[in-house]
C-alpha positions as CSV (number, residue, x, y, z in Angstrom):
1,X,16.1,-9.9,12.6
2,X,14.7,-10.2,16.3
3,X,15.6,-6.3,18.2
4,X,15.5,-6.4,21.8
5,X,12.7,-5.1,23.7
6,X,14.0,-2.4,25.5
7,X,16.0,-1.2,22.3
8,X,12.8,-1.1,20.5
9,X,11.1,0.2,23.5
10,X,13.1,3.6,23.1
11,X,12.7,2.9,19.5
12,X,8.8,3.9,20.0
13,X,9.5,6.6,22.1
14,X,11.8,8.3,19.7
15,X,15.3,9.0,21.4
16,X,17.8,10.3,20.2
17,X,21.2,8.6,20.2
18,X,22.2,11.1,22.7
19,X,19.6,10.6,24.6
20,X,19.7,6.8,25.1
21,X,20.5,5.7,28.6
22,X,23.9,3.8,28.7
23,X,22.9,0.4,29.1
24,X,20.8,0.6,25.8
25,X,24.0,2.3,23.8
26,X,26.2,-0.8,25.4
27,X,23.3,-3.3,24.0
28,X,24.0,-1.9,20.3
29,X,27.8,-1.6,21.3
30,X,28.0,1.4,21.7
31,X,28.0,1.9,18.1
32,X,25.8,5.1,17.0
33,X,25.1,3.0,13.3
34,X,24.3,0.0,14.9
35,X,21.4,2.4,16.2
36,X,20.4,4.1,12.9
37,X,20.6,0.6,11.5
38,X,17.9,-1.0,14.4
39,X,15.3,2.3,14.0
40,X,15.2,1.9,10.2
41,X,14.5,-2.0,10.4
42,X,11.8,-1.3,13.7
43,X,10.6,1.5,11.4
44,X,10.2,-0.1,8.1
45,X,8.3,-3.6,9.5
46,X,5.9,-1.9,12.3
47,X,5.2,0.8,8.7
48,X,5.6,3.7,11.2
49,X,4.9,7.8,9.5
50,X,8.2,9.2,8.7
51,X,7.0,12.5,10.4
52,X,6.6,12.5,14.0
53,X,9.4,9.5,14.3
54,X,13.1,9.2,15.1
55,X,13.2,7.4,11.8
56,X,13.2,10.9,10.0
57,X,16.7,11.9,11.7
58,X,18.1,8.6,10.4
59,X,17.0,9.0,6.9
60,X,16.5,12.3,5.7
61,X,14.7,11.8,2.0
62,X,10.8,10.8,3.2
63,X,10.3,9.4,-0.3
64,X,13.2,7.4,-0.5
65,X,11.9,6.0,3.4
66,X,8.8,5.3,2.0
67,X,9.9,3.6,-1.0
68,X,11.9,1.2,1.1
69,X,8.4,0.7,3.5
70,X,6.5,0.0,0.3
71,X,9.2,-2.5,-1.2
72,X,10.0,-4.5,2.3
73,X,5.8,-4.3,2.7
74,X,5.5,-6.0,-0.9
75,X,8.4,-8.6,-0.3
76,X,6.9,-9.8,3.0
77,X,3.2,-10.0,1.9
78,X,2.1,-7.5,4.5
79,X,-1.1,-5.7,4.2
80,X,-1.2,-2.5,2.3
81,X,-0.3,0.3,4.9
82,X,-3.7,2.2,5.0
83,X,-2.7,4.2,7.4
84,X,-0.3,5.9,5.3
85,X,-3.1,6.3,2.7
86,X,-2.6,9.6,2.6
87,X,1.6,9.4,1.4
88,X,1.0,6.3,-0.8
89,X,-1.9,7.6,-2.8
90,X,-1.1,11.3,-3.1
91,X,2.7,11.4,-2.9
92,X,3.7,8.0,-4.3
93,X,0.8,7.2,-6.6
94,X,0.3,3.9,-5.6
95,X,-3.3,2.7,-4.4
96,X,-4.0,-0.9,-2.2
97,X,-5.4,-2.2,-6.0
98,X,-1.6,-1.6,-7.8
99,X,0.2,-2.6,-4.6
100,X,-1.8,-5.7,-5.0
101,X,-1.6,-6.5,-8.4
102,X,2.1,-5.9,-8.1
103,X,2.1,-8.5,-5.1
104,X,0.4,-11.2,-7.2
105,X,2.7,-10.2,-10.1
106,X,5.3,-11.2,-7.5
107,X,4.2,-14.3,-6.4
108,X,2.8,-16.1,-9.6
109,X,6.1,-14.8,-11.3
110,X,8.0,-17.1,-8.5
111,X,4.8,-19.6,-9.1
112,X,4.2,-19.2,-5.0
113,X,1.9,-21.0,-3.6
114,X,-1.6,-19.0,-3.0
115,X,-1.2,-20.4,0.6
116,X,2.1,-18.3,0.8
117,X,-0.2,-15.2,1.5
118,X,-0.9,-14.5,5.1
119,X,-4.6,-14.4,5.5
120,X,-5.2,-10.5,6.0
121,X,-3.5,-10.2,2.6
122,X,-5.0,-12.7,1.1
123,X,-8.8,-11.4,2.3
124,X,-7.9,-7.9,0.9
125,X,-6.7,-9.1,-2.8
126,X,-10.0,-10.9,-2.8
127,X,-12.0,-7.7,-1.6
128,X,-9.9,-5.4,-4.4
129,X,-9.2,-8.0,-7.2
130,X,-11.5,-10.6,-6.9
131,X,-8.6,-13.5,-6.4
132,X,-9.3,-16.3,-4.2
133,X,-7.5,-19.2,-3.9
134,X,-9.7,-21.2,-7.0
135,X,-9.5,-17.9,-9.4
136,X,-5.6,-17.9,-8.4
137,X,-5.0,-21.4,-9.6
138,X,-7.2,-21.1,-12.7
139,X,-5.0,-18.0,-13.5
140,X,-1.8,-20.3,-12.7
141,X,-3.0,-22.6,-15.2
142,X,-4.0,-19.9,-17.6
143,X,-0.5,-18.8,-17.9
144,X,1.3,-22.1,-18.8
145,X,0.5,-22.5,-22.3
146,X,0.7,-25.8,-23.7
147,X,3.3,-25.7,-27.0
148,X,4.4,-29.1,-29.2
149,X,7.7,-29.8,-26.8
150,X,7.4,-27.7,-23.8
151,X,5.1,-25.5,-21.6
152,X,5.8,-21.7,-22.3
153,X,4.5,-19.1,-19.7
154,X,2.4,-15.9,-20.3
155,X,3.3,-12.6,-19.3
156,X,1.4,-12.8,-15.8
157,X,0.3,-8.9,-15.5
158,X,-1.5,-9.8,-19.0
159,X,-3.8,-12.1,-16.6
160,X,-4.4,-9.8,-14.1
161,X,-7.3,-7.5,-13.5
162,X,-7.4,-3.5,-14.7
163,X,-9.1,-2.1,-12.7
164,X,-10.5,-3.0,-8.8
165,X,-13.7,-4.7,-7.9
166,X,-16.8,-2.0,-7.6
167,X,-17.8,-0.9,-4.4
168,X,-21.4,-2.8,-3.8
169,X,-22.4,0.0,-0.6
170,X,-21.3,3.0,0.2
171,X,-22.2,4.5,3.8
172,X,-23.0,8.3,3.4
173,X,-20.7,8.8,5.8
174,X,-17.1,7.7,3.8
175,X,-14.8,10.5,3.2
176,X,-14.2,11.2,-0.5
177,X,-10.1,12.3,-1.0
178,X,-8.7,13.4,-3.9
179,X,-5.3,11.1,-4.9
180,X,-2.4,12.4,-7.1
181,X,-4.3,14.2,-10.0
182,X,-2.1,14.8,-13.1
183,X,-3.6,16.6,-16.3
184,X,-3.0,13.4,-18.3
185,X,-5.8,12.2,-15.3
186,X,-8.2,15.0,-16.1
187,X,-7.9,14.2,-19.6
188,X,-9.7,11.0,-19.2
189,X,-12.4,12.7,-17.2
190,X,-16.1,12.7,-18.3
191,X,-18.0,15.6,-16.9
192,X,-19.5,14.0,-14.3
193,X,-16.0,13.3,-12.9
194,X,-14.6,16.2,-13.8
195,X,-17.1,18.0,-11.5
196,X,-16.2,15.7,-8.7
197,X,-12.6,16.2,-9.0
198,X,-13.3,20.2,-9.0
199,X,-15.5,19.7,-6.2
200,X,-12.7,17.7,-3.7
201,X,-9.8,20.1,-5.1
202,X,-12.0,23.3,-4.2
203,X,-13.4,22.2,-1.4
204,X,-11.4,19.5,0.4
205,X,-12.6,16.0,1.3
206,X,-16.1,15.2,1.3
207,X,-18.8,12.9,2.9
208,X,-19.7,10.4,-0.2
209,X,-23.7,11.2,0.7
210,X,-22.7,14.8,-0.8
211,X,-20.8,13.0,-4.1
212,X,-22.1,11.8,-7.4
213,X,-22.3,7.8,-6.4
214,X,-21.9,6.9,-9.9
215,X,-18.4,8.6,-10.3
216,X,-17.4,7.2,-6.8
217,X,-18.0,3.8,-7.4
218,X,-16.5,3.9,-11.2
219,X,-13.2,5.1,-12.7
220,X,-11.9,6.9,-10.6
221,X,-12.0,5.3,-7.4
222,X,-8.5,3.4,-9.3
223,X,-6.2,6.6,-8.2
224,X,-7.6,10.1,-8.9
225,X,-10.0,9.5,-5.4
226,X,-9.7,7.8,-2.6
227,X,-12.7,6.4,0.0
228,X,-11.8,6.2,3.6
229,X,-14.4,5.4,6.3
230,X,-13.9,5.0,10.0
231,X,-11.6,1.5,9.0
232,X,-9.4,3.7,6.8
233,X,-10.7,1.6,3.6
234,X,-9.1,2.9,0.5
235,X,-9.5,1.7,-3.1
């Protein structure tokens, strides 16, 4: 659905419904839901921060807002929202690589075509799992297996990678974040990794020219850390 400009004009600039000029309030018909209902939609597709946003006074629970951005993000193919690194990773758990192995989950499930992804999202699955449009119809064909009588399908998330594609170069310069650490994480740790993850709670984010390379470009880099450079790049 299509908003009007000059709604979503005062949209960006976060009125209030008391606020809004009369003509605006007689374009929504003077209906204070009609409102609510435009700043979650203008909200959820442009992927705005709950915080700082009129969204917030519309919908109170911030998780619950940004599980809604995340699913409406997934069912329209729209880039992972990097921006919000900082929410998805640390408060929701959920990294570009398992947003994007749930969206090709999605769309082979439906047997999509790969030229259903826009081409942003279609670049980034390639950079994180290594699925172009070739590897994306060999998978296709992987996962109709050939019986007597019929073809039967595969489990599709049996196909898909475990783990993103390893970082070839990292600039000294990246910021190292921790994610969502949970002692079942630590667990799983090797002391080299353990150290690191010491190091960013302790210490707070740090240049990757100050971090064990090794441990940045292995395990971890699937959710207990995070790489951002000036591009907000986040495995």
């Amino acid at each position: 659905m299509s908003l009007n400009k000059d709604v979503e004009f005062h949209i960006r600039n976060n009125y209030a419904w008391t606020k809004l000029p009369l003509a605006i309030k007689q374009l929504l018909g003077n209906s204070q839901k009609s409102w609510e209902k435009a700043v979650l939609e203008y909200s959820i597709r442009n992927q705005l921060r709950w915080r700082g946003n009129v969204v917030r006074h519309v919908i109170r629970d911030e998780r619950k807002y940004y599980e809604e951005l995340l699913q409406y993000s997934r069912e329209h193919l729209m880039l992972f929202p990097y921006h919000l690194s900082d929410v998805m990773v640390k408060g929701l758990r959920v990294t570009p690589f398992s947003y994007y192995i749930g969206t090709m989950n999605d769309i082979m499930s439906n047997e999509k075509s790969y030229d259903s992804l826009p081409n942003f999202t279609a670049a980034d699955c390639l950079r994180l799992l290594g699925i172009g449009r070739n590897q994306y119809i060999d998978l296709m064909n992987q996962g109709r297996t050939k019986t007597k009588f019929s073809f039967r399908r595969r489990n599709v998330k049996e196909l898909l990678p475990k783990k993103p594609i390893q970082l070839q170069s990292i600039d000294w310069w990246w910021v190292i974040h921790i994610g969502h650490v949970t002692e079942e994480d630590i667990k799983m740790c090797n002391a080299a990794e353990h150290r690191s993850v010491d190091t960013l709670i302790d210490r707070g984010p740090q240049k990757a020219g100050l971090m064990d390379i090794r441990v940045v470009q292995g395990e971890l880099t699937d959710l207990i850390i995070f790489v951002w450079e000036m591009r907000l790049l986040c495995l």
